[in-house]
LODOLO-662079 format. One record per atom (N, C-alpha, C): atom name; x, y, z. Coordinates in steps of 0.05 Angstrom, whole numbers. Example, Ala and Ser with C-alpha at 12.3 -4.5 7.8 and 13.67 -1.06 7.14 Angstrom:
BEGIN
ATOM atome      u      v      w
ATOM     N    264   -114    156
ATOM    CA    246    -90    156
ATOM     C    264    -66    156
ATOM     N    257    -45    142
ATOM    CA    273    -21    143
ATOM     C    258      1    157
END
This chain:
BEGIN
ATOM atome      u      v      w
ATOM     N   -148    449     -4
ATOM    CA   -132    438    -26
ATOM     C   -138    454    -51
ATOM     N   -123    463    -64
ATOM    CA   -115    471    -86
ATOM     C   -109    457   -113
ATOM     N   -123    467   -139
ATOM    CA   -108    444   -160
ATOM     C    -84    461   -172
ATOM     N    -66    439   -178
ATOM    CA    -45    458   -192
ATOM     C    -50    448   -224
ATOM     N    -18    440   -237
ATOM    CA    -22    427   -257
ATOM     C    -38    403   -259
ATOM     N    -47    402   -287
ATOM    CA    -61    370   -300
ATOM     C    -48    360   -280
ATOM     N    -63    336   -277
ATOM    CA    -56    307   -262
ATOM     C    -43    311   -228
ATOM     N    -39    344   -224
ATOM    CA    -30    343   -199
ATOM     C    -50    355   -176
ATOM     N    -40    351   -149
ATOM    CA    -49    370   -130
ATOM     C    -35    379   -115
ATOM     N    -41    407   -104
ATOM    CA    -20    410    -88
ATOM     C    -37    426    -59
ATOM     N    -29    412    -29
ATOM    CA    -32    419    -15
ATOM     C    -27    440     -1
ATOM     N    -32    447     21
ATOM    CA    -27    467     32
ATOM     C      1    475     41
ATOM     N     15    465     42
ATOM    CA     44    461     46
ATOM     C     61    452     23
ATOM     N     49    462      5
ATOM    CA     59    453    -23
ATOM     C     72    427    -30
ATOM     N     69    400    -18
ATOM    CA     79    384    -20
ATOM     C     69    370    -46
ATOM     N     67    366    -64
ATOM    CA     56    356    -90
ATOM     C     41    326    -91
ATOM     N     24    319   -107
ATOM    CA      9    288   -101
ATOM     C     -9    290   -128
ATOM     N     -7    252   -139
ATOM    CA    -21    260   -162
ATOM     C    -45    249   -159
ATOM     N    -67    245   -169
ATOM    CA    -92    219   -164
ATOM     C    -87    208   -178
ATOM     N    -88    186   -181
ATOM    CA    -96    164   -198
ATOM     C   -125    146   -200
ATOM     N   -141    151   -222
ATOM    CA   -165    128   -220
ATOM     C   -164    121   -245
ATOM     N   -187    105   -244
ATOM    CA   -201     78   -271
ATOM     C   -230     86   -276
ATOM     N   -233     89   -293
ATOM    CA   -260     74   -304
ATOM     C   -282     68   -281
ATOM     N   -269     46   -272
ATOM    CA   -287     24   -240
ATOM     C   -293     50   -219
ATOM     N   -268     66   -209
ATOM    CA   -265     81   -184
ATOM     C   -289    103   -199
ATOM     N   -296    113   -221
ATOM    CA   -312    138   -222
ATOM     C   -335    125   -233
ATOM     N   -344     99   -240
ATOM    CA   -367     75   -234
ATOM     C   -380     78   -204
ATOM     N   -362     73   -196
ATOM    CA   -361     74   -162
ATOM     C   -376     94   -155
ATOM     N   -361    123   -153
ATOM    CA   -374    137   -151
ATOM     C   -398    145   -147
ATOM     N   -396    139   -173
ATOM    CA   -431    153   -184
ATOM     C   -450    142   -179
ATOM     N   -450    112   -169
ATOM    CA   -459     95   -156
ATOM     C   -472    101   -132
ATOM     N   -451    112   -114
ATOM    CA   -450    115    -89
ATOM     C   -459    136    -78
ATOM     N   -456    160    -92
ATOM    CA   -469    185    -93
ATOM     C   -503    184    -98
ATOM     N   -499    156   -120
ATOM    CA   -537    153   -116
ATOM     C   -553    150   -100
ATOM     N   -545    133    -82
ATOM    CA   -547    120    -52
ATOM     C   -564    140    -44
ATOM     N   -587    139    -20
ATOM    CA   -602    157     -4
ATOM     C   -578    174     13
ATOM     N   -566    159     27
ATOM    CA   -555    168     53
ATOM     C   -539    191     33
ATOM     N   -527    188     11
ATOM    CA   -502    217     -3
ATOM     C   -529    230    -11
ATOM     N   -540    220    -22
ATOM    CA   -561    233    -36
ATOM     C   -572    256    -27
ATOM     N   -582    254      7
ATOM    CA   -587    270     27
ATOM     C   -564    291     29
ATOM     N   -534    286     28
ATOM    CA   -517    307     33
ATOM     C   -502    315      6
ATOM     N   -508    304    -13
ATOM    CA   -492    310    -35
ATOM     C   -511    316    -68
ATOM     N   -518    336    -73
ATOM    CA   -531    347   -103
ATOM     C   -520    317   -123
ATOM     N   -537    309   -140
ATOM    CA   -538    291   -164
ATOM     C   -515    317   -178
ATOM     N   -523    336   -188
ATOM    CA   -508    356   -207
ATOM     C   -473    357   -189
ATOM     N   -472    364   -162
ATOM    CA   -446    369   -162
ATOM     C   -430    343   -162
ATOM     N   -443    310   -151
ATOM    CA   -423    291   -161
ATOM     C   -416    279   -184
ATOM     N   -442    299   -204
ATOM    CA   -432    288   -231
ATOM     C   -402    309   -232
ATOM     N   -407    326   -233
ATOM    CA   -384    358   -233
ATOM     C   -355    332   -221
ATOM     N   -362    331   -197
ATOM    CA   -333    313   -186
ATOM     C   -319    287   -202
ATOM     N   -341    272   -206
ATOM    CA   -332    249   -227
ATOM     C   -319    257   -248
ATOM     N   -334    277   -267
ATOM    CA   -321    284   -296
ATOM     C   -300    296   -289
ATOM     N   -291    311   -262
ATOM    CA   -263    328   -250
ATOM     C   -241    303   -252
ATOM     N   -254    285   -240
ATOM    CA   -235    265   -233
ATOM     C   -223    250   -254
ATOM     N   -245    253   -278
ATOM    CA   -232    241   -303
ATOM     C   -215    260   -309
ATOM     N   -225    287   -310
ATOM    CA   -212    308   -333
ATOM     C   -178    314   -305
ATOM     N   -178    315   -291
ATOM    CA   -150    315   -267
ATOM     C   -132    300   -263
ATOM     N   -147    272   -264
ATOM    CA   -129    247   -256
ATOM     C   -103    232   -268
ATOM     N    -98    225   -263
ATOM    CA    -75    203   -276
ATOM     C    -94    182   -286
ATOM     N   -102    180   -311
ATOM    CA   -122    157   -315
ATOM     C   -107    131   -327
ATOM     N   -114    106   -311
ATOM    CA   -100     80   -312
ATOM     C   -118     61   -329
ATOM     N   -115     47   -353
ATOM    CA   -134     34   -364
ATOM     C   -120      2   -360
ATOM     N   -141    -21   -373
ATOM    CA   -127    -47   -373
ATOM     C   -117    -53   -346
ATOM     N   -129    -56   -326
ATOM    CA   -116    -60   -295
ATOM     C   -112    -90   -291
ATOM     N    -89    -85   -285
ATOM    CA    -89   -124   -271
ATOM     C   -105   -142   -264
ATOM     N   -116   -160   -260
ATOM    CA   -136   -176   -253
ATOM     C   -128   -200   -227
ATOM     N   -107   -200   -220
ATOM    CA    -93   -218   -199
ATOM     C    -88   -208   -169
ATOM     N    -93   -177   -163
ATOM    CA    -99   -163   -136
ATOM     C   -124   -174   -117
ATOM     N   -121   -192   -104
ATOM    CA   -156   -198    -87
ATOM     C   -148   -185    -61
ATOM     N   -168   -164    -62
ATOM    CA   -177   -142    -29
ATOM     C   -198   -174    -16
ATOM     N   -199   -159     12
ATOM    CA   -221   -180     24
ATOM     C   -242   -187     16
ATOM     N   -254   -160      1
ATOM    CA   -281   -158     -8
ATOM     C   -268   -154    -45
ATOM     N   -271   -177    -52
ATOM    CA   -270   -177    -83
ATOM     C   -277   -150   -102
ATOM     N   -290   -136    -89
ATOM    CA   -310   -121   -112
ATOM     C   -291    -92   -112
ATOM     N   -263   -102    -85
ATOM    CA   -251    -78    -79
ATOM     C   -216    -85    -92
ATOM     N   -219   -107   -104
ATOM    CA   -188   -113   -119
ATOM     C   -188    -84   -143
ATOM     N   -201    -76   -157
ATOM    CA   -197    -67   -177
ATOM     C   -180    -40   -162
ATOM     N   -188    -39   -141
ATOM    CA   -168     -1   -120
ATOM     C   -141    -15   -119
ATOM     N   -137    -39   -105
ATOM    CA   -103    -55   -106
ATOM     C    -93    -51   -132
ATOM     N   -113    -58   -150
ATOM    CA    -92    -66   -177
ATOM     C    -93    -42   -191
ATOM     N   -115    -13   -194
ATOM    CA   -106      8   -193
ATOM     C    -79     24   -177
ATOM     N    -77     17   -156
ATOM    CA    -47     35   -138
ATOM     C    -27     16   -155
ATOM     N    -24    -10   -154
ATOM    CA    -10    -15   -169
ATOM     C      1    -17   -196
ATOM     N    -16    -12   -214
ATOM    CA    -17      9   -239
ATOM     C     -7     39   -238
ATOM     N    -21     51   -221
ATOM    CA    -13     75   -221
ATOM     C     12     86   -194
ATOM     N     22     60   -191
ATOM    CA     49     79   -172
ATOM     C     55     83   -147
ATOM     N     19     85   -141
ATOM    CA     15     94   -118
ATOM     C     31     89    -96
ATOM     N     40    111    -78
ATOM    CA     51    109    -55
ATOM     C     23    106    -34
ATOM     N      7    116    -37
ATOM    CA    -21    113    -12
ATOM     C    -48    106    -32
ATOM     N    -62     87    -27
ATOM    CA    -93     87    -28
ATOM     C   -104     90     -5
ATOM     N   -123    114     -8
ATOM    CA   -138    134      7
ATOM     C   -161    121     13
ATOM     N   -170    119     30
ATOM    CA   -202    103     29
ATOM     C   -217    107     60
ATOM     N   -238     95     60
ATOM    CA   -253     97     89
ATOM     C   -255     68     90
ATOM     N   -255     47     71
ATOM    CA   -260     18     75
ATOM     C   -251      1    100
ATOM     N   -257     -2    114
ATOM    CA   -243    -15    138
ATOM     C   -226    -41    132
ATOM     N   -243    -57    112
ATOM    CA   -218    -79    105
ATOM     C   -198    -83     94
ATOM     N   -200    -51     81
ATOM    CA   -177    -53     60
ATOM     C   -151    -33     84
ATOM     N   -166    -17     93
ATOM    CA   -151     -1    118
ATOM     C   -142    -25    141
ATOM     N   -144    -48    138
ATOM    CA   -139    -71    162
ATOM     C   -109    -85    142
ATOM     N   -113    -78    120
ATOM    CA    -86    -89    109
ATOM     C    -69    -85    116
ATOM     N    -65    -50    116
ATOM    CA    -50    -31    117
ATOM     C    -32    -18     97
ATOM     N    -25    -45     83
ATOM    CA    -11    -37     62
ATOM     C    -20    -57     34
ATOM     N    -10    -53     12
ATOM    CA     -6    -70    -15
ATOM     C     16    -70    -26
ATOM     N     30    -82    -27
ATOM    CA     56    -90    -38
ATOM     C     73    -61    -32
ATOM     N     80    -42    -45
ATOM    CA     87    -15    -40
ATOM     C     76      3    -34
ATOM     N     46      4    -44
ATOM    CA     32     17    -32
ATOM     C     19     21      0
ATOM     N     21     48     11
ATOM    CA     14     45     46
ATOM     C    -20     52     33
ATOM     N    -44     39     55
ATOM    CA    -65     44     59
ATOM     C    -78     57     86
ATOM     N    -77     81     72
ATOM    CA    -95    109     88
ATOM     C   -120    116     96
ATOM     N   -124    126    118
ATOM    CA   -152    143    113
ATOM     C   -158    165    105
ATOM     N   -172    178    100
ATOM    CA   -178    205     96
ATOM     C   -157    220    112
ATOM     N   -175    219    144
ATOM    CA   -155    235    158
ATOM     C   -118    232    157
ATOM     N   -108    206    156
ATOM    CA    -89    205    158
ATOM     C    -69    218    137
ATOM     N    -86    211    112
ATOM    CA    -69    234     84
ATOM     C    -73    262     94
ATOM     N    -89    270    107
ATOM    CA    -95    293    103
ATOM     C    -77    305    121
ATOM     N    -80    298    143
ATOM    CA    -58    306    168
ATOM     C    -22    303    151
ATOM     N    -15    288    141
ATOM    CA     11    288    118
ATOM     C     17    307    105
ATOM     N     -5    321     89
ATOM    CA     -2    340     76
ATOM     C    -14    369     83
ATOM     N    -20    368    107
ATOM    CA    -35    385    122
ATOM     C    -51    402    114
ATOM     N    -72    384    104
ATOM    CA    -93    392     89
ATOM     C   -111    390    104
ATOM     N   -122    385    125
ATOM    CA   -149    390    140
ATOM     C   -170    378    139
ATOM     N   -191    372    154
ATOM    CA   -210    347    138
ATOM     C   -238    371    136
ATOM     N   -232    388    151
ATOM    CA   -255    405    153
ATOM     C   -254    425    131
ATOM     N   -281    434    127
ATOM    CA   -288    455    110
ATOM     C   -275    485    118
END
């Protein structure tokens, strides 16, 4: 994957796609990246580099709805983000939120499954 313009990306097949996050989603992150298990595969320095990317790239959504409940509460703020921001797919590995399938307009993806769409590859 390639970046093109602000707020876009463009795949290998040039099909265009924007991100959208919050505040919460690059919380998240940095969170998660702390964790032993990322910790072990992922440098403190390059997921700060990715977070501040994701601010400085994204479609940034502020003021998010509060009426989206995922299975796991702590995961409404990703619903009421896609729904803020448009989204045609939230991307995720979550299994419960991937058991939905969908959110109102939005379809719910995996990794691999966006990736194979835009034939982008999951490998290095």
């Amino acid at each position: 994957m390639s970046f093109g313009l602000k707020n876009s990306c463009v795949g290998s097949n040039r099909k265009l796609f924007t991100l959208v996050a919050c505040e919460e989603l690059v919380r998240e992150l940095r969170d998660v990246a702390g964790r032993p298990f990322f910790r072990a595969k992922l440098r403190t320095d390059v997921a700060e580099v990715l977070a501040i990317s994701i601010q400085d790239l994204a479609f940034y959504c502020k003021d998010l709805a509060s009426g989206s409940l995922a299975p796991d509460p702590k995961d409404s703020y990703l619903l009421a983000l896609a729904e803020a921001g448009q989204a045609e797919f939230l991307v995720t590995g979550d299994k419960e939120l991937l058991a939905l399938g969908s959110h109102k307009t939005t379809g719910i993806v995996s990794v691999q499954e966006f990736a194979a769409m835009f034939d982008l590859g999951t490998n290095p």
